[in-house]
ZAMARGU-4260 file (C-alpha; in steps of 0.2 Angstrom, whole numbers, plus 5000, padded with zeros to 4 digits):
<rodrens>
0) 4619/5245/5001 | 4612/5235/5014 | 4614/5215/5018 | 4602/5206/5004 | 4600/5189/4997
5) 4608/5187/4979 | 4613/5177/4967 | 4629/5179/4954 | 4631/5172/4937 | 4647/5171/4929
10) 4643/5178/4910 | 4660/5178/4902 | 4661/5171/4884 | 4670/5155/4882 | 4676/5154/4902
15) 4677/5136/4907 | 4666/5140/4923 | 4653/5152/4910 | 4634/5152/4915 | 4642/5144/4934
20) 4630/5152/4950 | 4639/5159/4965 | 4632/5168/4982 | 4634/5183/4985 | 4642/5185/5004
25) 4644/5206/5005 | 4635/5217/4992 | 4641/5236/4992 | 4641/5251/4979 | 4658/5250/4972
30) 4663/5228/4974 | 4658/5213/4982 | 4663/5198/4991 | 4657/5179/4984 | 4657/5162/4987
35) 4665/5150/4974 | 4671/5132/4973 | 4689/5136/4962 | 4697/5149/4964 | 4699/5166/4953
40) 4717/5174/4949 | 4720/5192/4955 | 4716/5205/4944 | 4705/5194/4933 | 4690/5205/4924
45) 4674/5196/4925 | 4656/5200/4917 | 4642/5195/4931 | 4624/5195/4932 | 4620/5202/4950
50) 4601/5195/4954 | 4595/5203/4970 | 4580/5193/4978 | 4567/5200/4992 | 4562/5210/4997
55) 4565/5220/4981 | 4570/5211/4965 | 4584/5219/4954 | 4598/5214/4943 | 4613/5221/4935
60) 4628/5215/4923 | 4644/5222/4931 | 4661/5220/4926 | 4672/5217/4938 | 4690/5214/4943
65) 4695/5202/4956 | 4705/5209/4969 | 4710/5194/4982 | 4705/5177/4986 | 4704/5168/5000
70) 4703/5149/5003 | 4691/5143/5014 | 4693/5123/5012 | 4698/5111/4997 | 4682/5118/4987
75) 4678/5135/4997 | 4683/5152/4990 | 4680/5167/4995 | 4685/5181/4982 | 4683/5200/4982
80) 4680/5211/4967 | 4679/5229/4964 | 4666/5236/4949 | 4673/5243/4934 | 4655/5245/4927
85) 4636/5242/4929 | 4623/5242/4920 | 4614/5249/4935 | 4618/5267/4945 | 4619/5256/4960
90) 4625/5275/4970 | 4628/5278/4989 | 4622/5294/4995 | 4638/5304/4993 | 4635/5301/4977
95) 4618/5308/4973 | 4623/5323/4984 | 4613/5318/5001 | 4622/5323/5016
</rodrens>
């Protein structure tokens, strides 16, 4: 996928940080890279609400596991996550057999 603005929502029932936003820093087909202000544990499995903005809008709930974090300052996080599912067919063009 190509760089876009986006938002994240964490969607996880009964998290302390449920409904919390986050930005999105990298966006691809199979993970992505966010911003947050408290770090998540490796291997944690997530539910998010991916909101692409401009110049097309499109959203998808992914569930996701957390694959490293990174701290970036006293309330800076940057965390990595791969997808284990999506809502949307968000697939790369190996996968929809271009060349």
């Amino acid at each position: 996928m190509t760089a876009r603005p986006a938002t994240l929502t964490l969607l996880d029932q009964g998290a302390k940080r449920q409904r919390e936003r986050y930005a999105v820093m990298d966006l691809s087909y199979g993970g992505m890279r966010f911003r947050s202000r408290d770090p998540f544990g490796d291997a944690e499995e997530h539910r998010f609400l991916i909101e692409i903005e401009a110049p097309v809008r499109d959203s998808a709930v992914v569930r996701a596991q957390i694959r490293w974090g990174r701290a970036l300052g006293p309330r800076s996080h940057d965390c990595g996550a791969v997808f284990l599912e999506s809502t949307k067919g968000w697939l790369g063009p190996e996968e929809q057999g271009s060349e």
